[in-house]
C-alpha positions as CSV (number, residue, x, y, z in Angstrom):
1,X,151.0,99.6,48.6
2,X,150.6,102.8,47.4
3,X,151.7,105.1,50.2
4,X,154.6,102.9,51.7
5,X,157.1,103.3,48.6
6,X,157.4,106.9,49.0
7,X,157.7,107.1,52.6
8,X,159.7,104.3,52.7
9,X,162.6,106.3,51.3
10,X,162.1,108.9,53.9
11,X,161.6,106.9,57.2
12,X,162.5,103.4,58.6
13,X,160.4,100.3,57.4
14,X,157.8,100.5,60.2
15,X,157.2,104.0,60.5
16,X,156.5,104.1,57.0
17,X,154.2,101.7,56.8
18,X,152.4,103.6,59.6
19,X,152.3,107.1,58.0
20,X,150.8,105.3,54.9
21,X,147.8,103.6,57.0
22,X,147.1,106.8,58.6
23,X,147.5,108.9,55.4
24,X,145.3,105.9,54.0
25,X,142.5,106.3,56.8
26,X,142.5,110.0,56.5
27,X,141.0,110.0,52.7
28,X,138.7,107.7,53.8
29,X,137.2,109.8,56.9
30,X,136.0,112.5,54.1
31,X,134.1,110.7,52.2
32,X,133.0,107.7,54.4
33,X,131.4,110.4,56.9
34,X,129.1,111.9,54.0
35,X,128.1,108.7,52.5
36,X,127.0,107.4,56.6
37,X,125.4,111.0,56.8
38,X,122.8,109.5,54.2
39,X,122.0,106.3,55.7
40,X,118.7,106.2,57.7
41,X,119.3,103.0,59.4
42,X,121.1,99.4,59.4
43,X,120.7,98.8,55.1
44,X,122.6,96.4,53.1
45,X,124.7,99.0,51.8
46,X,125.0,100.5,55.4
47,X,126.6,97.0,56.4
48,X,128.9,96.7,53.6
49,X,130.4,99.9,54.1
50,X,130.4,98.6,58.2
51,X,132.3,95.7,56.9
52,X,134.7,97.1,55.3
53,X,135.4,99.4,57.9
54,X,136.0,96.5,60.1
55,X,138.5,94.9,57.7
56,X,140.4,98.3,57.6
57,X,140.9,97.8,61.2
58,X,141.8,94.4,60.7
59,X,144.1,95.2,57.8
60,X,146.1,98.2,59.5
61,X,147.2,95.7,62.6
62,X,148.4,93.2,59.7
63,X,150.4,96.0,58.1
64,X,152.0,98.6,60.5
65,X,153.8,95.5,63.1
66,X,155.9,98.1,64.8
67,X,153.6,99.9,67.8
68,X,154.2,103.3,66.6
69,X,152.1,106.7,66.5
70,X,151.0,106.7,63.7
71,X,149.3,103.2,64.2
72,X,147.8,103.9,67.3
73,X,146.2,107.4,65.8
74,X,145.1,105.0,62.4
75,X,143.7,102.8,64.4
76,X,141.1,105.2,66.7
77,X,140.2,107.1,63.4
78,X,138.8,104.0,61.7
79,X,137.0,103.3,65.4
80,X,135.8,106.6,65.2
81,X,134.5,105.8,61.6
82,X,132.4,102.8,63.3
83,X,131.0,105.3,65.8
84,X,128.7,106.9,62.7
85,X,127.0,103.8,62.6
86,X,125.3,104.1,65.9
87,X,122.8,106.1,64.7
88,X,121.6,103.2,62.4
89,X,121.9,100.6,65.3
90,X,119.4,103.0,66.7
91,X,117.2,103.4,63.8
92,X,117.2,99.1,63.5
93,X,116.3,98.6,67.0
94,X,113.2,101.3,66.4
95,X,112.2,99.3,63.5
96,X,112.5,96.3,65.4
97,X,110.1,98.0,68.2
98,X,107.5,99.0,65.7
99,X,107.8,95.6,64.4
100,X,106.8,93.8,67.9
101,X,104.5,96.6,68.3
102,X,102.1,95.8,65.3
103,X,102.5,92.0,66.2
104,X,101.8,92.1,69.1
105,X,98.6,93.8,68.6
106,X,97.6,91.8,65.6
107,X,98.0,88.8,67.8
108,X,95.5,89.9,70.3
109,X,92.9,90.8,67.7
110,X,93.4,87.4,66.1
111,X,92.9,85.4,70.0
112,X,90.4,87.5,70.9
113,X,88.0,86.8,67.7
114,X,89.5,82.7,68.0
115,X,88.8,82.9,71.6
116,X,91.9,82.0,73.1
117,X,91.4,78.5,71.0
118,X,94.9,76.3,71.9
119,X,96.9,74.4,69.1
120,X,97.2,70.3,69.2
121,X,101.0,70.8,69.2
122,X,102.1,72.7,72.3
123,X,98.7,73.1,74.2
124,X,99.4,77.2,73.9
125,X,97.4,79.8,71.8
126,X,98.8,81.2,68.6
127,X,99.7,84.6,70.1
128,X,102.8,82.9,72.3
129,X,104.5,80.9,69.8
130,X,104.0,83.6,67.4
131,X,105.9,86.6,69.3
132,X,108.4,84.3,70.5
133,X,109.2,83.0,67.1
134,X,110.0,86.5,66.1
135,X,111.8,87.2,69.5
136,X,114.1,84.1,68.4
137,X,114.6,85.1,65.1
138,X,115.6,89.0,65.2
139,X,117.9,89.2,68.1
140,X,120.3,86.9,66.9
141,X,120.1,88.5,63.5
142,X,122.1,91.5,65.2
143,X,125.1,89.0,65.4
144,X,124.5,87.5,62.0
145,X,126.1,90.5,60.0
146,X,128.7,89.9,61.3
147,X,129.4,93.7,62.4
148,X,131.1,94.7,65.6
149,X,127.5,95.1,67.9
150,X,128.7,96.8,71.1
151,X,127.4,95.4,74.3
152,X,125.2,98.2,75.0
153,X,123.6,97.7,71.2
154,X,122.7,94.2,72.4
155,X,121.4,94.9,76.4
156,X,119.3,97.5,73.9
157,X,117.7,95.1,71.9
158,X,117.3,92.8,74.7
159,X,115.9,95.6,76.4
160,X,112.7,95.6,73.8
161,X,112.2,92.4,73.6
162,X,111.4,92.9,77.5
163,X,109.4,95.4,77.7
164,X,107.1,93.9,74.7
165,X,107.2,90.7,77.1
166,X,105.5,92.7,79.6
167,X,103.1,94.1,77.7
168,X,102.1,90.6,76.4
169,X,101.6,89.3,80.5
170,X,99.9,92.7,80.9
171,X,97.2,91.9,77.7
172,X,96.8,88.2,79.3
173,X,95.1,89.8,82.3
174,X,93.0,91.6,81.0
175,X,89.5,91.5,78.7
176,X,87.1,93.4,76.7
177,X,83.5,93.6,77.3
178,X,81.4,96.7,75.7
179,X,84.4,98.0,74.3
180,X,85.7,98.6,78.1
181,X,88.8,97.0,78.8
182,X,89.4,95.3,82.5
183,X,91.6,93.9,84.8
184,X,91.1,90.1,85.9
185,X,90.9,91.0,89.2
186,X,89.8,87.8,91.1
187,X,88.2,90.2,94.2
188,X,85.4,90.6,92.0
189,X,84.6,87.5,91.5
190,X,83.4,86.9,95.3
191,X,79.8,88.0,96.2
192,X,79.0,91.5,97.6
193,X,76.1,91.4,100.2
194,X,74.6,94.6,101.5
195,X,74.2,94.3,105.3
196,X,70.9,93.6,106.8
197,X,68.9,95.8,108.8
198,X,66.4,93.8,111.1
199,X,63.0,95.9,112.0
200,X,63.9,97.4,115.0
201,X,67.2,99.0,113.1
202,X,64.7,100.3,111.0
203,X,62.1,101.5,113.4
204,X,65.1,103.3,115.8
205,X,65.7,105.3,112.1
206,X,62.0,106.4,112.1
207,X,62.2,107.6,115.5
208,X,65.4,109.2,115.3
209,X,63.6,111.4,112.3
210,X,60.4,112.0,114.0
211,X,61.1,112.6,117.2
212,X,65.3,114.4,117.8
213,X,66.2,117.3,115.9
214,X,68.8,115.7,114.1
215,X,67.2,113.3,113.0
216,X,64.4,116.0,111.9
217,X,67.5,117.9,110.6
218,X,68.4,115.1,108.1
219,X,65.2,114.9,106.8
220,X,64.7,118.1,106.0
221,X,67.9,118.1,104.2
222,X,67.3,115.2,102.1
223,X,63.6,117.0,101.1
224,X,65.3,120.2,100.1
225,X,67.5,117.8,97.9
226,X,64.9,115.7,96.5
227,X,62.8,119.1,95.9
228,X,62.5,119.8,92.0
229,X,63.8,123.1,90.8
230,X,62.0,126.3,90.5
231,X,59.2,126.1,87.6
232,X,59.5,122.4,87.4
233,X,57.5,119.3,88.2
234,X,53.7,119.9,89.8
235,X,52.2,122.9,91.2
236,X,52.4,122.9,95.2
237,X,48.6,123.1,96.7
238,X,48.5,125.9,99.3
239,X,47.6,124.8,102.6
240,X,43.6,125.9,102.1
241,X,43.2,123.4,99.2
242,X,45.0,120.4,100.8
243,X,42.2,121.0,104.1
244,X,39.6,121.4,101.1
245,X,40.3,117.9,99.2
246,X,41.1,116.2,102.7
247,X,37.6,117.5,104.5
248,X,35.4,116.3,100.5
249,X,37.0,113.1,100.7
250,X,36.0,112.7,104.4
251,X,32.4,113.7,104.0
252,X,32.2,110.8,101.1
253,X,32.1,113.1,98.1
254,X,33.4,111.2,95.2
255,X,37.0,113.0,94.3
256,X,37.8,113.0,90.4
257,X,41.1,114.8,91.2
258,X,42.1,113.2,87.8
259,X,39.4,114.5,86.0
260,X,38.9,118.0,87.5
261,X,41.5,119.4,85.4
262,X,43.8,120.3,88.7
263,X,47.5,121.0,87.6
264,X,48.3,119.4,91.1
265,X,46.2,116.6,90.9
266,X,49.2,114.3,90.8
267,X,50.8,115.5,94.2
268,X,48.3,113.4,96.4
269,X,48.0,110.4,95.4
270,X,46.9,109.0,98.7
271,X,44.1,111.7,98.2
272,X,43.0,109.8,94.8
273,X,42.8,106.2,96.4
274,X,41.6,107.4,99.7
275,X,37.6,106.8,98.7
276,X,37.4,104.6,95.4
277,X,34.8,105.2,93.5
278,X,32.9,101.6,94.2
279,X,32.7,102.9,98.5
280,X,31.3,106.3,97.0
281,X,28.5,105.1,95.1
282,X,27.7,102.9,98.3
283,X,27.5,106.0,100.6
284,X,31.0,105.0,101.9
285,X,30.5,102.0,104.0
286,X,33.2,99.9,102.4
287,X,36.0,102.7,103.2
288,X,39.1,100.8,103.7
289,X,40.8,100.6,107.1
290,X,43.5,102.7,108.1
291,X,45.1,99.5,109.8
292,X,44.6,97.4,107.3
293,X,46.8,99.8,104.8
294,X,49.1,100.2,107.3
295,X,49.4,96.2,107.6
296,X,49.6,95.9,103.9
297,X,52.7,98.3,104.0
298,X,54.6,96.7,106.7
299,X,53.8,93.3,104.9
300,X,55.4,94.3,101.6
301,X,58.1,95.5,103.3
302,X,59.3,92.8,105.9
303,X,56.8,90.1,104.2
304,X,53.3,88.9,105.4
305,X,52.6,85.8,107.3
306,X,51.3,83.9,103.3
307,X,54.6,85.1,101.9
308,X,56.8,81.9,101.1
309,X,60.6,81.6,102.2
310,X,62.9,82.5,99.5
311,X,65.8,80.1,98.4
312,X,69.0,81.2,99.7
313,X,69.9,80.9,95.5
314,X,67.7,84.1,94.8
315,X,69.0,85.7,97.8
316,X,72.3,85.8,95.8
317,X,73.8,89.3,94.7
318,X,73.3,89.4,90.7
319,X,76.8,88.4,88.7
320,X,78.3,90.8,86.5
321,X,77.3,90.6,83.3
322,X,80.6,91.0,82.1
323,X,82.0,87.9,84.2
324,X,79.6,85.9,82.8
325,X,81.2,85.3,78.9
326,X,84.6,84.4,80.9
327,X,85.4,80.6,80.3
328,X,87.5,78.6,82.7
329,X,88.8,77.1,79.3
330,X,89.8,80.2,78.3
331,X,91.7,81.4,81.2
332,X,93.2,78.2,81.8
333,X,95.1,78.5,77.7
334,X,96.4,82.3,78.8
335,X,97.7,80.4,82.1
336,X,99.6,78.1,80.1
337,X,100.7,80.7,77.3
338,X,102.7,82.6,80.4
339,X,104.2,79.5,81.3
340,X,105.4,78.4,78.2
341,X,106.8,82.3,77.5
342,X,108.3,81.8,80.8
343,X,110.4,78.4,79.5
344,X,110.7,80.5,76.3
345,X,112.5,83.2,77.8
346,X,114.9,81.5,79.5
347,X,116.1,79.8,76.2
348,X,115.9,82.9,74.6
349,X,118.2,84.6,77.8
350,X,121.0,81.1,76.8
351,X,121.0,82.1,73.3
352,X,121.9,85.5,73.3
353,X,124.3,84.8,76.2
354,X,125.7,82.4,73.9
355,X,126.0,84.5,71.2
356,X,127.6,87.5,73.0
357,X,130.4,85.4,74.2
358,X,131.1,83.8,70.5
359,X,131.3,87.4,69.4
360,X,133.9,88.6,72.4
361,X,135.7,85.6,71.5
362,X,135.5,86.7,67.5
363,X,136.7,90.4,68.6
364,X,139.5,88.9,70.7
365,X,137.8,90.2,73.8
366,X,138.4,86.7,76.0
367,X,140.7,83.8,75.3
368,X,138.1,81.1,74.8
369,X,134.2,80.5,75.7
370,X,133.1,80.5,79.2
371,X,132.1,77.3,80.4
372,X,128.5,77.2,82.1
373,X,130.3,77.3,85.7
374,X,132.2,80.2,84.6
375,X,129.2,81.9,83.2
376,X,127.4,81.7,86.5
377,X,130.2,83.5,88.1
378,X,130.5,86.5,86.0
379,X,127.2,86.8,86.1
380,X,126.9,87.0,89.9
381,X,130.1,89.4,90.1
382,X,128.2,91.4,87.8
383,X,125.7,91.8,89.7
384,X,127.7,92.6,92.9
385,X,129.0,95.8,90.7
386,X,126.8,98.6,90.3
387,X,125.2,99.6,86.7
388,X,127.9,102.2,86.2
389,X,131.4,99.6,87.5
390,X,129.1,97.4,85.3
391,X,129.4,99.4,82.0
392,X,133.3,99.8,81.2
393,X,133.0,98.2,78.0
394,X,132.5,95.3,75.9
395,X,134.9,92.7,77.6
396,X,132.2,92.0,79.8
397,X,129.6,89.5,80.0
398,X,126.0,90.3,79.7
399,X,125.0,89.3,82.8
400,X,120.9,88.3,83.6
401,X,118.5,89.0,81.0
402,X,114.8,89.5,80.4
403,X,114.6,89.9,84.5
404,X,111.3,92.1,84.3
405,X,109.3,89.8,82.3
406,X,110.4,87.1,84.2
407,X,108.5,88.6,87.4
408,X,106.2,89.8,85.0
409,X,105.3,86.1,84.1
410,X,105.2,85.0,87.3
411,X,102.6,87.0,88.7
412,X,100.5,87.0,85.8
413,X,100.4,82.7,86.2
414,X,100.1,83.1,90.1
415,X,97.5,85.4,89.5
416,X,95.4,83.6,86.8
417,X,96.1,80.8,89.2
418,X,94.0,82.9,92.1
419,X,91.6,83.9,89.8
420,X,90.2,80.4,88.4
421,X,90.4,79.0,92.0
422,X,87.7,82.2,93.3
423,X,85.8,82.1,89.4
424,X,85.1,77.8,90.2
425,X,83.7,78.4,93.8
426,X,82.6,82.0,93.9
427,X,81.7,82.2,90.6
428,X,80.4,79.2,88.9
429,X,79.2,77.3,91.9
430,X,78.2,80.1,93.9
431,X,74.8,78.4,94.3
432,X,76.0,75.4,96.2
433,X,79.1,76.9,98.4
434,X,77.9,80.5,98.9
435,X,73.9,80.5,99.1
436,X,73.3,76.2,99.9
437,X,76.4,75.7,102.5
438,X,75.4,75.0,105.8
439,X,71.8,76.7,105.0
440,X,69.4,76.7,107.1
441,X,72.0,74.8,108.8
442,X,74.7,72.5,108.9
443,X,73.2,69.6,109.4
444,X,70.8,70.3,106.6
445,X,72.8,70.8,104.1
446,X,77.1,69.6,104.5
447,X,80.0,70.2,102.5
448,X,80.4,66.7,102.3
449,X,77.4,67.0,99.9
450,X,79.2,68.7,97.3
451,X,82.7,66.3,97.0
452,X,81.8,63.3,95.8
453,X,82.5,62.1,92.1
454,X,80.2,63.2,89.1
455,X,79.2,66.4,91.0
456,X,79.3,69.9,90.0
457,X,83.1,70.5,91.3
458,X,83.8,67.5,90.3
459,X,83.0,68.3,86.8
460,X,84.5,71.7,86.9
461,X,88.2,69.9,88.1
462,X,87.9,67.2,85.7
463,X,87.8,69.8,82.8
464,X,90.6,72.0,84.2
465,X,92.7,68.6,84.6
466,X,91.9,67.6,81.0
467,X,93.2,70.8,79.5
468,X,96.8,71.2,81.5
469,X,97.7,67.1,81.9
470,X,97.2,67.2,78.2
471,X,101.1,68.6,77.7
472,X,103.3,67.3,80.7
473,X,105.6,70.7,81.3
474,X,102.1,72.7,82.6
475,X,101.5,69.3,85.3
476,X,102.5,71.8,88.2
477,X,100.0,74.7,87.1
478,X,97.3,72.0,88.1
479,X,98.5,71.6,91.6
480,X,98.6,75.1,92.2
481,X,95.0,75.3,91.0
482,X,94.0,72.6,93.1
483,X,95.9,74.1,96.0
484,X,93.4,77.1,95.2
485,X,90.6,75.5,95.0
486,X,91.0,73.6,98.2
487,X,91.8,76.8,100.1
488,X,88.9,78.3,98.8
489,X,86.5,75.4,99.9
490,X,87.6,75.7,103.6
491,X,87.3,80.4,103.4
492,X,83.9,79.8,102.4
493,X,82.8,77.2,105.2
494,X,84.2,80.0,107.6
495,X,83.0,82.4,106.0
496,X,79.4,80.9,106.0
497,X,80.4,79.9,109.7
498,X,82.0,82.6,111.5
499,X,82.4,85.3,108.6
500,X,80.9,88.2,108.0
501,X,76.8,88.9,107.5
502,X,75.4,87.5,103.6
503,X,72.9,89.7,103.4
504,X,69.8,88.0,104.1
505,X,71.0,84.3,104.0
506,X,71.0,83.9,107.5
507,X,72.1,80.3,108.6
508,X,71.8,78.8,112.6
509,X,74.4,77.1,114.2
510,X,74.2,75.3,117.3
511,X,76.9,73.3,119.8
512,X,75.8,69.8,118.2
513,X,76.9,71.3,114.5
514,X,80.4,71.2,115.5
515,X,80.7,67.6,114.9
516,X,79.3,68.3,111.4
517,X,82.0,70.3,110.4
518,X,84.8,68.4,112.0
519,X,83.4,65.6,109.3
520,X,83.1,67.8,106.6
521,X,86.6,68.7,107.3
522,X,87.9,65.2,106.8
523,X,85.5,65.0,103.5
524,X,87.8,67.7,102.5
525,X,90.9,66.1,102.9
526,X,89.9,62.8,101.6
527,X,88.4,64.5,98.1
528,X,91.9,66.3,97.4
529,X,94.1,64.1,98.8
530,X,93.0,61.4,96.5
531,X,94.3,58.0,98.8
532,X,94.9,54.7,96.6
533,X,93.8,51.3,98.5
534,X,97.5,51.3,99.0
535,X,97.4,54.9,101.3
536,X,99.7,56.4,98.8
537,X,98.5,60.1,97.9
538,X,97.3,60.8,94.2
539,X,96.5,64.5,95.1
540,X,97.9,67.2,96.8
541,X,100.2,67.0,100.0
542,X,98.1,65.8,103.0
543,X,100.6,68.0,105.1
544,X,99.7,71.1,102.9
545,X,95.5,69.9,103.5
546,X,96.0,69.7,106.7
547,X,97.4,73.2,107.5
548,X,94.6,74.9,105.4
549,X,92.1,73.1,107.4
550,X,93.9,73.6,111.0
551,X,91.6,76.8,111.5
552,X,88.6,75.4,110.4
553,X,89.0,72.5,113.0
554,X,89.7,74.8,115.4
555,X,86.9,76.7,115.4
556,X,85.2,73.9,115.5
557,X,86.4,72.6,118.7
558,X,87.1,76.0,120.3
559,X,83.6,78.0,119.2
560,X,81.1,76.1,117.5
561,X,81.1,73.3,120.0
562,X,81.1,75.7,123.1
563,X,77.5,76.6,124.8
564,X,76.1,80.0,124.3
565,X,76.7,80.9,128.1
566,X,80.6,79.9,127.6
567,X,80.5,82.4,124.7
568,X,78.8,84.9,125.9
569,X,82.1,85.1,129.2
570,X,84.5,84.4,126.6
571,X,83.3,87.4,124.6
572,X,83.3,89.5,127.8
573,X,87.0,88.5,128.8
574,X,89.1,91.5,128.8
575,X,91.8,88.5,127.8
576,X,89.8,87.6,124.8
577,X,91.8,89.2,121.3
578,X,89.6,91.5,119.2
579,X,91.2,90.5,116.3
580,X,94.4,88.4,115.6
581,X,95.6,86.3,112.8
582,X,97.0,83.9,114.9
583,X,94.1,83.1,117.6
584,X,90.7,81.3,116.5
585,X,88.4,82.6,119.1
586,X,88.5,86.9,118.8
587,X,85.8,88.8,119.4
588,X,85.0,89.4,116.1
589,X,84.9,85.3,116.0
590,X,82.7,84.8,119.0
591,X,80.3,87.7,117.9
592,X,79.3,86.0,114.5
593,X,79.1,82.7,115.8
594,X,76.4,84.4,118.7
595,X,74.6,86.1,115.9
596,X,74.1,82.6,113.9
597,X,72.6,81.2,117.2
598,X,69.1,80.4,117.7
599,X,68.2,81.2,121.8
600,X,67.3,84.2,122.6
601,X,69.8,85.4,125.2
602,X,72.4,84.9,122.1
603,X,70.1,87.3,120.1
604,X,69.8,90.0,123.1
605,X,73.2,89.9,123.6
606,X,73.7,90.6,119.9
607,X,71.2,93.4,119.7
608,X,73.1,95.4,122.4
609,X,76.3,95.1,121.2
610,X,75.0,96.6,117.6
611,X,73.5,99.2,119.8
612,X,76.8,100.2,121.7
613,X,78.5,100.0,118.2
614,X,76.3,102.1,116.7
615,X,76.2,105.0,119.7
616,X,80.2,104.5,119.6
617,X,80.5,105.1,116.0
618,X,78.0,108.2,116.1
């Protein structure tokens, strides 16, 4: 209105009109670009300004109707006018990061001091409903301003929220003990045993020291390293003095090594208790036997014949002390909190979606909204681009969101899922499936013994079951633990079978234990299959029971039942598999099953084989 009367009596109608936008748009750049210059990010004056920017745009299209120059040039000016703002976009979605940032931390000191405590409403912790409350809130207010966010401005945003996602599935597996932080890592949960050396392991050491020069050799070595440095520790006798207190002590002269003042006085020791004083006063005649100290030794070490049989429960490895403070409870709430994020983010993924395609539709970037067939199509043809084909501007869609946290969420329940099934059986009730199973044998003590209702798995289930079947969307996280649990019951009836050594719970196995096993094995599938009087299954999949007990059945039938002497050929059958996945009786198998038996042709054979090993790995 101001420009257009002047030029109007220069140039035609529509080229005036033109000349006066872009004259019009041109005052504007010099002082809009200072005043942007001074904004720091995404204020309320910052989106007024945007605004009216936008309605420039808007209002030079309604003006200038003829496609002329002048248009065109008005038109990418007041775009490039827009540009400035992406500075405070960036700025916003900083703020926006340090915002998550100190949430997200203030929510893990808050579960950590509640421990993890769940609310009535949705069964999860504070922590998830929480971030995700904030994630719904602030991404949609970048489309509430009503300014024109670019695509890129939004996969930005979408970007954080991501990563922060993450972070929060990265803090669920982890906790603090000592002011350490660790990784739920459900390996250490299982027992460590140290292997067992039987005596005449032991005694092949000795005379590998005393009597081959390697063995001499390795000593020496480990002396010169236990030696204390130069001007340290006790004075050294010379070889004179050592004869002198050994040919005294022999003769039956009281030795007050202690009280003579000697600076080496503490380097024999055997020298001190050699001739007590009691045997001195007495002329000697109660001198203790050489043999008898030497008996006393080997007693202490491999145990004498009054020594009474340890339980297999004290033969345990110590837990960590860290482990201990770990509820089930616990873990079971940050199972359900990634779960619940998982549904979460999903909605979160519609809603922005959603809200992308309202504001293409607003800019007059598509026709109308996409309908939810549509939507899956562009998204899959975006995917089939690369990033770059991907990026040519804002007419397209944004495609599938929040992808890393997504896999991020599944593992994190998968593995929580893992590591309550190995903390219930390896941790809490290591004293019934790792140290009583099957010891001193199977018939002595079954599986079968341990599922029945009211007992100590039992217990642990029911408590598990309480706190997921309390909200019906986390049902399926208690199959999978289940499913866990089962799996872990039949490892650690192999392992106590067939696996490797536990240290010093050493359990026998004969051919008539087979047929205890093969019973245990349909204990197994009767506790978790859960059969009405109608036959219908209330537990897990008898098909999916089934297969994890297939291997235990077999090596029932194709090891445990066989006699040693079938063993002992099967072993010794070039055909025979060291090792292999696939096969039940390996090697490796047959080996462990001969070292668990009782006759002594199992136990020679045994013996050699350790032998050969050991020569082969020297």
């Amino acid at each position: 209105s101001f420009f257009s009367p002047g030029f109007a009596a220069v140039f035609p109608p529509g080229v005036a009109a033109g000349i006066a936008s872009l004259e019009y748009v041109r005052c504007c750049c010099e002082c809009v670009g200072e005043v942007v210059d001074g904004f720091r990010t995404l204020s309320a004056q910052a989106v007024r300004l945007w605004r009216a920017l936008s309605a420039l745009e808007d209002k030079v299209v309604e003006v200038v109707l003829a496609n002329v120059q002048e248009k065109a040039e008005a038109l990418q000016a007041v775009r490039e006018l827009s540009g400035l703002f992406d500075r405070c976009v960036a700025a916003w979605l900083d703020d926006q990061a340090n915002r998550y940032a100190e949430a997200l931390n203030n929510c893990m000191i808050l579960e950590r001091t509640n421990r993890w405590a769940p609310l009535p409403e949705s069964g999860v912790s504070s922590s998830a409903v929480d971030l995700f409350h904030m994630f719904h809130e602030s991404v949609p207010q970048l489309f509430r301003v009503g300014l024109p966010i670019t695509r890129s401005n939004t996969l930005s945003l979408v970007g954080k929220v991501d990563l922060f996602v993450m972070k929060y599935c990265n803090d669920l597996l982890t906790h603090q003990h000592s002011g350490r932080t660790y990784r739920l890592d459900p390996s250490t949960l299982i027992p460590k045993f140290t292997q067992r050396r039987d005596t005449v392991d032991k005694m092949t050491d000795k005379f590998e020291e005393y009597f081959t020069s390697e063995g001499r050799q390795a000593a020496k070595e480990r002396k010169e390293v236990a030696r204390p440095a130069k001007g340290q520790g006790p004075k050294e006798l010379s070889t004179q003095e050592k004869m002198s207190a050994f040919f005294k002590g022999s003769a039956g002269t009281p030795m007050k090594i202690k009280d003579a003042n000697s600076e080496s006085a503490s380097s024999l020791p055997e020298i001190r208790e050699a001739v007590p004083d009691g045997a001195a006063a007495a002329g000697g005649e109660d001198k203790p036997d050489r043999m008898d100290h030497m008996e006393k030794r080997l007693e202490k070490i491999f145990g004498g014949k009054d020594t009474e049989p340890k339980s297999p429960v004290e033969m345990l490895p110590p837990k960590e002390e860290r482990l201990i403070g770990l509820r089930t409870s616990e873990l079971t709430v940050r199972m359900k909190n990634l779960e619940w994020c998982r549904i979460q983010s999903l909605s979160l993924e519609g809603d922005v979606c959603l809200l992308w395609d309202k504001e293409r539709l607003r800019r007059g970037l598509i026709s109308a909204l996409p309908t939810p067939e549509e939507s899956v199509i562009e998204a899959h043809n975006l995917l089939l681009l690369g990033e770059e084909e991907a990026d040519i501007g804002d007419v397209m869609p944004l495609g599938p969101l929040l992808l890393n946290s997504q896999m991020a969420m599944q593992y994190g329940i998968s593995t929580l899922v893992e590591y309550i099934g190995d903390k219930v059986v390896f941790f809490d009730l290591r004293e019934l499936f790792v140290a009583r199973l099957y010891y001193p044998s199977p018939s002595q003590c079954r599986l079968s013994s341990f599922l029945h209702q009211g007992g100590a798995l039992d217990e642990a289930l029911t408590e598990i079951s309480a706190e997921l079947l309390a909200h019906a969307e986390f049902a399926d996280l208690l199959w999978q633990v289940l499913d866990h649990v089962c799996f872990n019951i039949v490892r650690v009836a192999e392992w106590c079978l067939a696996g490797p050594s536990m240290g010093a719970i050493e359990r026998t196995l004969t051919p008539e234990d087979a047929q205890v096993v093969i019973e245990d094995a349909v204990a197994v599938r009767n506790y978790f299959t859960q059969r009405d009087e109608e036959g219908n299954s209330q537990g897990l999949d008898e098909e999916i029971v089934a297969n994890k007990l297939a291997k235990l059945e077999l090596l029932a039938n194709q090891v445990l039942s066989q006699p040693t002497a079938t063993l002992l050929q099967l072993h010794s059958d070039s055909k025979t598999p060291q090792d292999d996945d696939k096969e039940v009786a390996t090697k490796t198998t047959i080996l462990r099953v001969l070292e668990r038996r009782p006759d002594k042709e199992a136990r020679e054979y045994c013996r050699a084989k350790r032998k050969t090993t050991k020569k082969t790995t020297a």
